[in-house]
N, C-alpha and C positions, 0 to 999 in steps of 0.2 A: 624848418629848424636845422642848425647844424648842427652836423653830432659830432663833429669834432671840440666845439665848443661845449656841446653836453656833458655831465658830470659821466664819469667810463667809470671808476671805482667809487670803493667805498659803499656802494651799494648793498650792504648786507642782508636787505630784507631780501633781494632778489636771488641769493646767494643759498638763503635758507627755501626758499617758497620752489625756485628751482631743480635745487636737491631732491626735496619731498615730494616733485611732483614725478620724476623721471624714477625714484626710488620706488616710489607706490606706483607708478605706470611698471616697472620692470616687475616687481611682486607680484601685481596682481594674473601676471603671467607665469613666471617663473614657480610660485607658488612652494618655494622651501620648504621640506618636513624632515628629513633628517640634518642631524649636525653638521655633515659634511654640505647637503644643499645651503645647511646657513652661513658654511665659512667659505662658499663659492659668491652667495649674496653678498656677502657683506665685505668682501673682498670687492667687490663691483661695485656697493657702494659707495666703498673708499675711492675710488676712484673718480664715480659723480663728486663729492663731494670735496675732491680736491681740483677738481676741473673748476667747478662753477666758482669755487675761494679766487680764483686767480682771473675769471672771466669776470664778476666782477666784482670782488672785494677787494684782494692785495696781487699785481700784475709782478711776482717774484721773477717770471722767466723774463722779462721785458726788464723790468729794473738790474737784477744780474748783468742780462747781455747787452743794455743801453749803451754804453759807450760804444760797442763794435756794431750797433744798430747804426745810432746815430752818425760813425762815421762812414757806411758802407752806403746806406739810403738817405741822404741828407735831406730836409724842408721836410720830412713824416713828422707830423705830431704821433708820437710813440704812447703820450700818455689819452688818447684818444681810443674810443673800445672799437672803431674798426680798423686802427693797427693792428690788434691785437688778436686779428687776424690773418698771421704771420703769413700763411703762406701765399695767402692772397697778394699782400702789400710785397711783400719780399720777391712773388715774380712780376711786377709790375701790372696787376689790375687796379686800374686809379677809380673806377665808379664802383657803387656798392657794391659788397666783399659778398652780401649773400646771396649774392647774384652770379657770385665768380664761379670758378671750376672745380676748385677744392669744394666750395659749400656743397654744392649739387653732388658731387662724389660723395660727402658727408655725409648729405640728407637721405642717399641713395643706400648708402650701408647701414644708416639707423634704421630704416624701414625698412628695409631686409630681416637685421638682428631682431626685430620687434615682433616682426609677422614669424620667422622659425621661432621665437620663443612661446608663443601662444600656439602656432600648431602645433610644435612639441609638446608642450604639455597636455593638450587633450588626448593625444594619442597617448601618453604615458600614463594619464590617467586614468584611462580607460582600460589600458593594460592591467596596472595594477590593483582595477578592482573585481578583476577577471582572473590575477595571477596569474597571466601569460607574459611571455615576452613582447615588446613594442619592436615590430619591425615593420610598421606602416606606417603609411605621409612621411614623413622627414625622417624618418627611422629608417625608411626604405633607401634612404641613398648614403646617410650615416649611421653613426651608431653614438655620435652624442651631440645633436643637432644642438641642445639649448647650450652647452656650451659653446658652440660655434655663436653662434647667435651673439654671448655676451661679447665675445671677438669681434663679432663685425661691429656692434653697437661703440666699442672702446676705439678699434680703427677709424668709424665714422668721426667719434671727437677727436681725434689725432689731427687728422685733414681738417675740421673745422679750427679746430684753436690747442695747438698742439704747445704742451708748458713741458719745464724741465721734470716736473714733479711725474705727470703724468706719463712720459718718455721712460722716466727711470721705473714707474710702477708697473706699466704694461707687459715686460717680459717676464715679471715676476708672475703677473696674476696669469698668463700663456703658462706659464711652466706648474702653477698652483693648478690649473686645468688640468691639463697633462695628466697629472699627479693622483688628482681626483678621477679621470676619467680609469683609469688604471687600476685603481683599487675598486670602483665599479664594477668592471670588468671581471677581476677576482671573483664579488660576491656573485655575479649574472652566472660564472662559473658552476660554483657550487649550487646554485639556486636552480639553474634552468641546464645545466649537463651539455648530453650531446647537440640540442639543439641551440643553443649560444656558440659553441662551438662551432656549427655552421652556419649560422648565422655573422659571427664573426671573418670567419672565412669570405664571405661572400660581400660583403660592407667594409669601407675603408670605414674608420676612426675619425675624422676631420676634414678631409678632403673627397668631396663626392667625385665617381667617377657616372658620368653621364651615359646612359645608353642600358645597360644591364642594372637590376634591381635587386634588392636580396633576393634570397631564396631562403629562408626558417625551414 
């Protein structure tokens, strides 16, 4: 079959069924209980849910930038879904896109984000039904792994099929992290003292630094 010739949009049901499945996959990990877990959720699922609208319902970053597509890559069928794998088609991979370099980077940070989400939260829930602090598995190297996780999982779709919408939401929802991580940090304060304290000391925030582990 070619999929070029294949219907690429419009596809709504794929739209919905794709959303619900990566949303109930991230939940069932991430696993939300406070307000603030739910406005980190569901910040992240705004984001599914604007990726998969344009992957395949309405292609707005393709329609917008078509004129300057069309003149820079000429013979691309544009309104075809593996154009619409910009970065593929745009550095010149002409056989399947999911096969290219971006996809494999993609699929590489999605299973990364997927796997830190789920061992993070076992460790944090383990903590929290101990009232201790989480500074093992992934806690050992950061100090807020599941939101790295939704990072890489949001990088991975960037690389796979990256939209204006999505572009423009990403730094928003990096700096809603931030934000969230921070006032965290606050309550770990008050709640857990001097040893958050050193514990903080000894763990970057976002970026692991490889070789040394905490120390609580």
């Amino acid at each position: 079959m070619d999929h070029n010739s294949a219907p690429a949009y419009g596809l709504w049901s794929l739209v919905i069924i794709n959303s619900l499945v990566f949303i109930i996959f991230a939940f069932s990990f991430a696993k939300p209980q406070s307000s603030r877990d739910w406005r980190s959720f569901g910040a992240f699922s705004a984001f599914l849910v604007a990726l998969f609208t344009e992957m395949y319902g309405f292609p707005l970053t393709i329609y917008l930038l078509s004129g300057w597509l069309s003149t820079r890559f000429p013979g691309v069928n544009w309104m075809s879904h593996d154009a619409g794998h910009l970065l593929e088609t745009i550095f010149g991979w002409r056989t399947n896109p999911h096969f290219g370099p971006f996809h494999i980077i993609s699929n590489i940070l999605i299973g990364v984000g997927f796997v830190l989400l789920a061992s993070a939260w076992k460790v944090l829930y383990a903590a929290q039904r101990n009232h201790r602090l989480a500074t093992t598995g992934p806690y050992a190297r950061v100090r807020h792994p599941q939101y790295v996780g939704f990072i890489l999982i949001m990088i991975g779709f960037l690389f796979q099929w990256p939209t204006l919408v999505t572009l423009a939401m990403f730094p928003i929802l990096v700096f809603m992290y931030v934000r969230l991580a921070q006032r965290e940090e606050r309550d770990a304060r008050t709640e857990f003292g001097d040893a958050y304290t050193r514990y903080e000391a000894n763990t970057p925030a976002f970026f692991p630094r490889f070789g040394a582990k905490a120390r609580a």
